[in-house]
N, C-alpha and C positions, 0 to 999 in steps of 0.2 A: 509273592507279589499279587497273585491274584485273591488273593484272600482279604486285601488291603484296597482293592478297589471298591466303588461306591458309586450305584446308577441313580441319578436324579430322575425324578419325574415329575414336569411342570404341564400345569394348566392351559389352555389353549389362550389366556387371558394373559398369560404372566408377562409377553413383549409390553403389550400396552400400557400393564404396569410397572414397565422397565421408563419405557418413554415419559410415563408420568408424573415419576422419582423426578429423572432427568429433567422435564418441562420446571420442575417445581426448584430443583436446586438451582437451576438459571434465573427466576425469576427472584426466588427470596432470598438466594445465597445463605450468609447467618444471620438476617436479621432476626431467625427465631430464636437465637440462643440457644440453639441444640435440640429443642423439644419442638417436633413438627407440629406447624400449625394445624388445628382441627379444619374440615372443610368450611366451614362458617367462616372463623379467622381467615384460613386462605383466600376467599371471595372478597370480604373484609377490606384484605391487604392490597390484590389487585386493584380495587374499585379507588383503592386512595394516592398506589402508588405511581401503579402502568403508566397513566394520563401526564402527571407531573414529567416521569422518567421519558417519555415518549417528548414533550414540548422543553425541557430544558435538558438535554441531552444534550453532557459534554464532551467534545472529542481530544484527546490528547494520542500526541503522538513526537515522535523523535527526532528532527529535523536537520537535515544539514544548510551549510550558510546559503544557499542555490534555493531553497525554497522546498527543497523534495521530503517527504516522507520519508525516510531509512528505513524507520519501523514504526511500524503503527500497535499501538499498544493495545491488546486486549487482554479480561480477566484474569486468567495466567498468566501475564509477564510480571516478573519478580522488579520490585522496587529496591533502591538502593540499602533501604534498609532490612530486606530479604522478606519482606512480605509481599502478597500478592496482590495486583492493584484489584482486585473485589474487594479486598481488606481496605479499601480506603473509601474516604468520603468522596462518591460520587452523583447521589440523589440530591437535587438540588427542587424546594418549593417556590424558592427567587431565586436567580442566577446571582452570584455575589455580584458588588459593582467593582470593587477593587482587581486589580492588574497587576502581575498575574492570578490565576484564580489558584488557591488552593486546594489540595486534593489532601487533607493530613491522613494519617493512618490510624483506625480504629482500635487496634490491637492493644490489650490493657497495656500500660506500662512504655510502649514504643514512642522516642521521640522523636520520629520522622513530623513534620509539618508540613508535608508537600508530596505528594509521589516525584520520585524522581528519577528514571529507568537509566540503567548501568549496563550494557552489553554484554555477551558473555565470549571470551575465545576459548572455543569448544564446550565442556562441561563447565567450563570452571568463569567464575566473574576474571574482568581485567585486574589489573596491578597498579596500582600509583607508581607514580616517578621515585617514591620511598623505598620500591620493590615487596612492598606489602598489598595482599586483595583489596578489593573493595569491602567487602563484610566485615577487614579487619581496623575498619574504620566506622567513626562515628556516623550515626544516622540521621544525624541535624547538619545542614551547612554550617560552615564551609568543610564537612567531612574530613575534619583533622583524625590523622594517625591514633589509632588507641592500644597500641603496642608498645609494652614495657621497653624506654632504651631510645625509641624513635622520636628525635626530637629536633628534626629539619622539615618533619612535613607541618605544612600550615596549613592544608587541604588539598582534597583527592583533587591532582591533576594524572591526566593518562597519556603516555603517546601513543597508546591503540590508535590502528588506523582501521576508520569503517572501510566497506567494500564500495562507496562512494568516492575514496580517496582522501576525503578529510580525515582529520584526526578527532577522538573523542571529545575533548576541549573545544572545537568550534563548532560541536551539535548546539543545540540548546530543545528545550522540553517547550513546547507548545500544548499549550491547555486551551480551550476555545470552545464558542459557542458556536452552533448552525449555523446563522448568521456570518458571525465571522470567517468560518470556515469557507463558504461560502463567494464570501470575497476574496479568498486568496485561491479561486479557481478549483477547489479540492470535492470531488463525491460525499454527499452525505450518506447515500444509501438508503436503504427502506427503513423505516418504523417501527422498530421492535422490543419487546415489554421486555427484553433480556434487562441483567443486572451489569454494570462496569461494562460496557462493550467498548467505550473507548476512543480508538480509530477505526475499529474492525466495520469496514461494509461488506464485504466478501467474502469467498475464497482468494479472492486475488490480493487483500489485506495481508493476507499470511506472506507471500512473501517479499525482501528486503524492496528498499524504494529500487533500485534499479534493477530488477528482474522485472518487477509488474509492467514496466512497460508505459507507465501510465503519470509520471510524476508529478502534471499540472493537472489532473482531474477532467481532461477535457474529453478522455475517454479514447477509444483505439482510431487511426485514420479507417477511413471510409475503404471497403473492398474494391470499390473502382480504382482507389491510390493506391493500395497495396498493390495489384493486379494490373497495373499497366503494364505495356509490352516495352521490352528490355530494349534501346536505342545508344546513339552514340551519346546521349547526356546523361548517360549512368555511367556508376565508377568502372574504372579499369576489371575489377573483380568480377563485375556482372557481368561485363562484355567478353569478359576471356572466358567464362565460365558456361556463356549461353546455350552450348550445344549439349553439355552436360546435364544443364538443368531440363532443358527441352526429352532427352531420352530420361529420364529419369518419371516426368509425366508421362511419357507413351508408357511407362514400365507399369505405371499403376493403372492403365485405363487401359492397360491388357495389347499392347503394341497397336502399330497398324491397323489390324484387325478391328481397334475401336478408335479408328479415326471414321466421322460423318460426314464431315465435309469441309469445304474452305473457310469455313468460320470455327472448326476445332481449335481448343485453348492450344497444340501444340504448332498451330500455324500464326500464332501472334505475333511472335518476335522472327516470321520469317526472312522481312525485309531485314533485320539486322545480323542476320547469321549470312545471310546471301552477302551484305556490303563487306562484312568483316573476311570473307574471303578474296583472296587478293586475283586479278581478274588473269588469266594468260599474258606472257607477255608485258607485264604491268611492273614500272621499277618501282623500286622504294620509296623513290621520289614523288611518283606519280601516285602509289598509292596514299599514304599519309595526305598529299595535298586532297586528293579526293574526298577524303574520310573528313577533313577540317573541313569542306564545305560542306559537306552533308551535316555535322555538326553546328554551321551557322544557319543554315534552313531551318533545324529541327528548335534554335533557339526561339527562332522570331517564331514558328509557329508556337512553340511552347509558351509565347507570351503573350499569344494572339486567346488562346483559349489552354487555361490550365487549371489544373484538380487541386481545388485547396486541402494544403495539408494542417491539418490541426496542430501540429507543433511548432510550425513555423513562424516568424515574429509577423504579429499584425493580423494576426488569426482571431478572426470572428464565430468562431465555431461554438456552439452551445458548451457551457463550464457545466460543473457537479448538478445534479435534481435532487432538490430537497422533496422529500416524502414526510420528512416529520413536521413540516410547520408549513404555513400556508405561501404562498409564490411571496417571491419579493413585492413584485406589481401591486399586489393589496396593502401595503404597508405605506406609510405616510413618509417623505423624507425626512422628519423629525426624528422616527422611532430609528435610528441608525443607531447601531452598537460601538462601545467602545472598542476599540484598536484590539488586535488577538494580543493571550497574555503569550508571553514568553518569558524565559527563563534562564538564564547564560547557564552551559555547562563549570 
């Protein structure tokens, strides 16, 4: 065995040319057809393409009927016709006018005319109602069966069910402009010369719409809402749990010993651990009635001066920041975009 091993030795230079490969296969993907651009070409390419890719920048992504992202698509997500949406047309010099926008696939010979993303459960793509994959169907709508014998499927329908609760059938493929995106409350994210990015703003794009946290684009509530102190107008959960969560911060701020004083996070929710204990002497009756008035005080105060929540209906809270195109505000009411495209599953 050891006679079969092999010591590399790299330049102090070779990371930088690791990152530079990688800088350059993001931006050009295959437009070179195999043979790297010389650096002339490369500068060339930038100068013609970044600017376009940066100002009409499409975002596609996977939607359930509620408005939410499920999955936001970027350059590796496999298309229904098992190519990857960089393989598809996404560099736009005009944004089409037509609805929905087309994304077809480059790949010689492939007749996809649209990118159209298919889920996967686990490794494997979903199943039609045929009991056949998705791959074992065709790649143009209405993706009828192409398996010898099968002759009830009329096109890929799926009962997959997303992790949203819908099923695969009531997604539909959202293809859109900044603009557009925009108006349906969603982040565009920063401005970036990458190649098919997609939906991708983030880290937080990677995962499914209900993990992020995030579904209307309005971005996380404010620390001060997270961070109120726990009272009788929170759920039963928080109120049973309060004393637990309380020793659980002394545990990390090193007990006791790192309390400062009566403004310590761990004396927040003191008046509500002191009420929720039932007083000497105190029946059933008297306690619960006790606890409903302190509960209608804490209403009228709560409606006297309250923390707005960003999710909640009638929320005025700032939507997505576009960084690739100039503020709404400078735009004329005229120049308004057509309706987002969509596309029924």
């Amino acid at each position: 065995m050891a006679g079969s091993q092999y010591n590399l030795k790299f330049g102090g230079n070779a990371g930088a040319s690791v990152d530079a490969y990688l800088e350059y296969r993001r931006i050009v993907g295959d437009d070179d057809g195999g043979n790297m651009f010389t650096p002339e070409e490369y500068e060339a390419y930038k100068r013609k393409v970044i600017p376009q890719r940066i100002k009409n920048r499409i975002y596609t992504c996977y939607s359930n009927p509620a408005g939410m992202d499920c999955k936001l698509i970027g350059p590796e997500t496999p298309c229904f016709c098992t190519h990857r949406y960089k393989q598809h047309e996404t560099d736009f010099a005009e944004i089409p006018s037509e609805r929905p926008i087309k994304l077809r696939c480059k790949v010689s010979g492939c007749l996809c005319s649209s990118y159209h993303y298919v889920p996967l459960n686990g490794s494997q793509s979903i199943r039609c109602t045929c009991k056949h994959l998705a791959e074992e169907h065709k790649a143009k709508a209405p993706y009828v069966c192409k398996r010898g014998g099968c002759t009830k499927c009329t096109g890929f329908k799926s009962s997959f069910t997303c992790s949203c609760g819908n099923t695969h059938n009531e997604h539909q493929m959202i293809i859109e402009t900044a603009e557009e995106r925009e108006a349906r409350g969603h982040p565009l994210g920063e401005a970036v010369p990458f190649q098919a990015m997609g939906g991708i703003t983030g880290f937080s794009s990677l995962a499914e719409g209900y993990l992020r946290l995030d579904p209307s684009g309005r971005g996380a509530p404010s620390e001060e809402f997270l961070n109120q102190p726990i009272t009788a107008l929170d759920g039963p959960f928080l109120r049973a749990n309060v004393n637990s969560i309380k020793a659980h911060h002394m545990a990390k701020t090193g007990g006791k010993a790192a309390i400062t004083g009566p403004e310590d996070r761990v004396f927040e929710d003191m008046e509500e651990r002191i009420s929720a204990a039932k007083k000497e002497g105190e029946s059933d009756m008297d306690y619960f009635e006790r606890r409903y008035q302190e509960r209608l005080k804490l209403e009228a105060a709560a409606k006297r001066k309250s923390i707005p929540n960003p999710y909640g209906p009638g929320s005025t809270s700032k939507t997505g920041v576009r960084k690739a195109l100039e503020p709404s505000s400078s735009r004329t009411k005229s120049s308004k975009g057509p309706n987002p495209g969509s596309s029924k599953q």
